[in-house]
N, C-alpha and C positions, 0 to 999 in steps of 0.2 A: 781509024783516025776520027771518025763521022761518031763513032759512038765515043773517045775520050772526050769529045767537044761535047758532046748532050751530057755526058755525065758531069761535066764541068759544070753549064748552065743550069744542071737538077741541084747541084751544089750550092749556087752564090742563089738560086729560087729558096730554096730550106733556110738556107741560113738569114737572106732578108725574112722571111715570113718569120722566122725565129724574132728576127729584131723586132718586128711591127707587132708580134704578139706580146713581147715585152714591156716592149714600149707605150703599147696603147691599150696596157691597164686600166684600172677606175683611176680618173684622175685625183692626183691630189688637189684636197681643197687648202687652201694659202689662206689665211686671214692677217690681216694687218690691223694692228690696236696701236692708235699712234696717241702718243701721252696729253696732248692737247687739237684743240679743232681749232681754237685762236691762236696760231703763231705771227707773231713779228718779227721785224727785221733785228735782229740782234739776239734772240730766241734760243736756248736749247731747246733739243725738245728729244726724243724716242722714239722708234717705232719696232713693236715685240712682231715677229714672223712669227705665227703658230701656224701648227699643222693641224687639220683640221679630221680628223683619225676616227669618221662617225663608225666605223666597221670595227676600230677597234683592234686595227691590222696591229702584229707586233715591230718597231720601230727596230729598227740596227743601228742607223746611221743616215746621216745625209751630206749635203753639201753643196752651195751654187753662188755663183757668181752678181756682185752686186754692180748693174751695170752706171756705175755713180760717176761716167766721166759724161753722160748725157744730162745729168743736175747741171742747174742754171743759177737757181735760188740759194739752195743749201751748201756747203761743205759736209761732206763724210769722215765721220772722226772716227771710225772704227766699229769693233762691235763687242758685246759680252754674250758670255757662256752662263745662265745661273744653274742650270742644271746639273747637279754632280754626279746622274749619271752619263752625259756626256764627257768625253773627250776628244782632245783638238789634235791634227796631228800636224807638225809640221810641211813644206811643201806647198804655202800656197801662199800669197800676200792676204790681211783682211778675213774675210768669211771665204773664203777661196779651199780654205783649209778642210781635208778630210775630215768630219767628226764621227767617229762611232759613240756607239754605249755597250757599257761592260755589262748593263743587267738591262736587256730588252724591255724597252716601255710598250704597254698595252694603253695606255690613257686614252680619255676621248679626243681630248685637246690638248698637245704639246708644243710649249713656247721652245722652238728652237734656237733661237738669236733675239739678240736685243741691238738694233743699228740705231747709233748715235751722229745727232745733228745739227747743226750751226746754221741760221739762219741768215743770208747775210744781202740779201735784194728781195726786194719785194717781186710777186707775180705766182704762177703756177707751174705746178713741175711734178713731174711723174718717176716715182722709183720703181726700175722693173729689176727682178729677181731670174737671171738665165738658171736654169735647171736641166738644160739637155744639151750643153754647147760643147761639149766636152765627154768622155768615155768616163769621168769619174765624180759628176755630176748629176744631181737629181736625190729622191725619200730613198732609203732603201728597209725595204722590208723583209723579213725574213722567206728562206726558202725562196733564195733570190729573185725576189720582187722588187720590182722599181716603179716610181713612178715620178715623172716630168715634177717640177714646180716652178714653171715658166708662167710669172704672172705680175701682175704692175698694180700700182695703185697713185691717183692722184693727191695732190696736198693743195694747197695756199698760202702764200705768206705777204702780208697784208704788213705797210707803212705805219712805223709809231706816227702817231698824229704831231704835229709841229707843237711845239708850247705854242705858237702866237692862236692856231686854230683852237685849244684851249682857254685864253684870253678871250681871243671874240666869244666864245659861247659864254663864258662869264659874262661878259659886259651885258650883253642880250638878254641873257637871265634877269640880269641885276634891272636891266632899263625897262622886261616885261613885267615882273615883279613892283616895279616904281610904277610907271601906267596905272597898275591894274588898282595900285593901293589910293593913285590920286585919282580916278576914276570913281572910286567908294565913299569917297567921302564928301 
């Protein structure tokens, strides 16, 4: 009995250390290229997920989770695919969805997603990317590599100025400009 219990616990020992070797690969690097630095409230705007591939690993597939029910500022309109060697598979809502690729990218840098977004309050807000909260989740590289792409990034979205606060800076103009001319003469 003394020994099926040890062989059990040499068992779930192998198999976590399996997990953690997996798991704690070279991390993926995440970059985010968001289409403008000045958003406003009313604003589209973009932001391209690229994976950041300096080793040049070969790519299979990826997939994670956009955790866009803690946006405050924005709406999440979805997302695009422009890579055609990508495909989506059905099975998940959003970027949720499985995507392989039929012909393994070696690139240095691949735009995986493109998340699309509506500006709609002014203030700060952070979009994180889950990549390990789930068993189908996360880069996956060939010769079953994986690796996490749990990672955030902050934005800003800044008040269109009122018309009247554009008036007064006209007048002030207009009244420093009048000064300056009766002044000179």
């Amino acid at each position: 009995m003394k020994t099926l219990i040890s062989l059990k616990n040499s068992m779930k020992t192998c198999l976590v250390s399996l997990f953690l070797i997996l798991s704690t690969s070279a991390q993926a690097g995440i970059i985010y290229e968001i289409s403008s630095t000045d958003i406003k409230v009313g604003d589209d705007f973009t932001i391209d997920v690229v994976f950041d591939n300096a080793t040049q690993q070969t790519l299979e597939g990826f997939a994670f989770d956009i955790n866009d029910e803690a946006l405050q500022t924005v709406d999440y309109l979805g997302d695009s695919l422009f890579n055609l060697d990508f495909m989506s598979f059905p099975g998940g809502a959003d970027i949720d969805q499985f995507v392989v690729s039929f012909d393994p990218i070696n690139s240095a840098q691949v735009t995986l997603a493109t998340l699309n977004f509506t500006a709609h309050t002014a203030g700060s807000d952070t979009l994180t990317l889950l990549g390990n909260d789930g068993m189908f989740t996360g880069i996956f590289l060939a010769n079953f590599g994986y690796e996490s792409v749990d990672s955030s990034v902050t934005f800003s979205v800044t008040d269109v100025p009122e018309p009247s606060a554009f008036a007064f800076l006209i007048c002030s103009l207009v009244l420093l400009v009048g000064k300056r001319r009766a002044s000179s003469k």
